[in-house]
Phi, psi and omega in degrees: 000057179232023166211161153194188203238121162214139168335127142196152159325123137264355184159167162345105179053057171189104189224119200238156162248151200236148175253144202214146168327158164249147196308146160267124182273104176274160196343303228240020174229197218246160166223102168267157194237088218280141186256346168189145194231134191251148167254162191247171190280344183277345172303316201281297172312307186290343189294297205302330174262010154085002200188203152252041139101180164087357149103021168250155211265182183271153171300288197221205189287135159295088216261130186264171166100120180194037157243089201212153181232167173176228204212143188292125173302272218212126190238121180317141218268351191237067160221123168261166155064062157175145174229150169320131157110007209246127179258147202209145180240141203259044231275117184278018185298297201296111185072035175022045147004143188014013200221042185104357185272181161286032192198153197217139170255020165266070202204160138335288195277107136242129188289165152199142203261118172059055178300122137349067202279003172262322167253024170240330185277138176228139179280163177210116172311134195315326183268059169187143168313164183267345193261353166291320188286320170291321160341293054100283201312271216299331175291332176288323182299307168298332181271313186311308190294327185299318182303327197268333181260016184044058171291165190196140180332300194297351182317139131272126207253153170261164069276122207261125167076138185204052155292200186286354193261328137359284189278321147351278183330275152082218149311280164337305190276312163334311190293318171276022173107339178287127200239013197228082205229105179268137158273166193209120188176161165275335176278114178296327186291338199276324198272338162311311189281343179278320194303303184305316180282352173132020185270133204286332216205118161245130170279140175238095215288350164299347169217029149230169186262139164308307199305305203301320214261310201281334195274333201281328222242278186313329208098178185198168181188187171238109149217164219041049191026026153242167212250100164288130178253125191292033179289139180265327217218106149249133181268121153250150186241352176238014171078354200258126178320307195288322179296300202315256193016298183269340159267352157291329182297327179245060117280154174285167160290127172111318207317149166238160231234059181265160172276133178220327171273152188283111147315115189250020193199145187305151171233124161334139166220137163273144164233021149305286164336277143014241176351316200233038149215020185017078189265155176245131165267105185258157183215149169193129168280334183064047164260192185061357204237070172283321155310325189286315163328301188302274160013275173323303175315314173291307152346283182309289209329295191311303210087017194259003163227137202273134164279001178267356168326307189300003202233129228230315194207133171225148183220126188281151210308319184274027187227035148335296174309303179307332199263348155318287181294354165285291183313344143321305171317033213298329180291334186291275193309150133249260208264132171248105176276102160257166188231123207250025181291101064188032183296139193274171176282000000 
């Protein structure tokens, strides 16, 4: 057990699996032996730029993937409060994980070296799956924008787009209490599955007007002789410049924004709007948020929101290739699951 095979970037559309020593675990790091990896749309985004972006080329290969639970390998002689044999969910803050660190969970294997173990490690109970338990990453993430933008029961809520960070929401917003949730997307298949996680209303923006579909569900009003949707809260989830858009023009005073989605080009904003309805915009990245972590892991734990609408596709590790060009697939896919069950070293 001394190679094994892990996910990286070599350049623009070109992502291998290359075999590499499996990691030596020194005094202060951790060895998990990962048992399921969710791909994420930024997995997909550092393949197609060859990179994490800004246009300077790679040093060397990138190894992506860092949404995953598994089981502790090997615990370094100076790490307390973890043991071999332990199941675990994975909070990827610490040493960017998949995301520029040196280390990818698109692997058998990952070491992390000289970790927070209170704040990386979540422990996970024998009744929920390990690929439910990677679900935790991508919810937090959705739960950290929620957090930031003070969502509260009483919100009436938007969600723009409902791909998997989309359907995260969600979930998320089930989970704090929201019983007034509109979805917002084009794909039927994809607003069947926001329904199924708990969404009161899917908009299909190819045959209904948002606006027309958010007033009949919100309410509606007037100022400044324009026409408002009594909406309190849009997650957008979905990136696209013309939807923001059309949502700043019919927000309410007060209304509030989070950006949850990646913008991968400057986008418009009136910021006339902004200004005379004080509308609040939030951005949230989701670093730090090892409580919303934990949180999610409890959240799966419970069971009180059923998750399997989200998980769209599962591939065992050596259907690798495959399981890209599915998570690619945004009209197909949601949530795409690989699985590292007897995969050799």
């Amino acid at each position: 057990m001394d190679r094994m095979r892990l996910a990286r970037v070599h350049g623009p559309g070109v992502v291998k699996l290359d075999e590499v020593p499996v990691p030596e675990v020194g005094a202060g790091d951790v060895l998990v032996r990962v048992e399921a990896c969710g791909i994420c749309g930024s997995d997909l985004g550092y393949i197609a730029v060859g990179g994490l972006g800004g246009g300077a080329p790679l040093a060397e290969p990138l190894p992506i993937g860092h949404e995953f639970a598994g089981v502790v390998e090997a615990v370094g002689a100076n790490v307390a409060g973890l043991v071999p044999g332990q199941r675990v969910a994975v909070n990827p803050d610490a040493g960017f994980i998949g995301g520029g660190g040196e280390e990818g969970a698109m692997a058998p294997f990952i070491r992390l070296r000289e970790p927070d173990v209170a704040r990386t490690f979540f422990s996970i109970p024998d009744h929920i799956s390990f690929e439910e338990a990677a679900l935790a990453e991508p919810l937090s993430v959705a739960l950290r924008g929620l957090r930031v933008t003070h969502a509260r029961p009483s919100d009436k809520v938007a969600v723009l787009g409902a791909g998997p960070i989309g359907l995260c929401a969600v979930a998320m917003l089930k989970h704090l209490g929201m019983t007034d949730i509109a979805v917002i997307d084009r794909v039927p298949a994809r607003l069947e599955r926001a329904l199924a996680l708990g969404a009161t209303l899917a908009i299909d923006t190819r045959e209904d007007d948002m606006v027309e579909a958010l007033a009949s569900l919100h309410g509606e009003g007037e100022r400044f002789g324009t026409r408002f949707v009594g909406t309190d809260l849009f997650i957008d989830a979905a990136g696209a410049p013309p939807l923001l858009t059309d949502v700043i023009a019919c927000a309410k005073l007060r209304a509030r924004i989070a950006v949850i989605a990646l913008y991968k080009k400057p986008c418009p904003v009136d910021l006339w709007k902004m200004m005379a309805n004080e509308i609040a915009m939030t951005g949230s990245i989701a670093l730090d948020r090892a409580d919303e972590f934990g949180e999610a892991v409890e959240m799966v734990a419970s069971g009180s929101v059923d998750l399997s609408p989200m998980i769209s596709h599962r591939f065992a590790f050596d259907e690798f290739h495959e399981a890209i060009a599915m998570a690619a697939d945004g009209d197909r896919s949601a949530k795409v699951m690989l699985h590292f069950k007897d995969v050799p070293a």
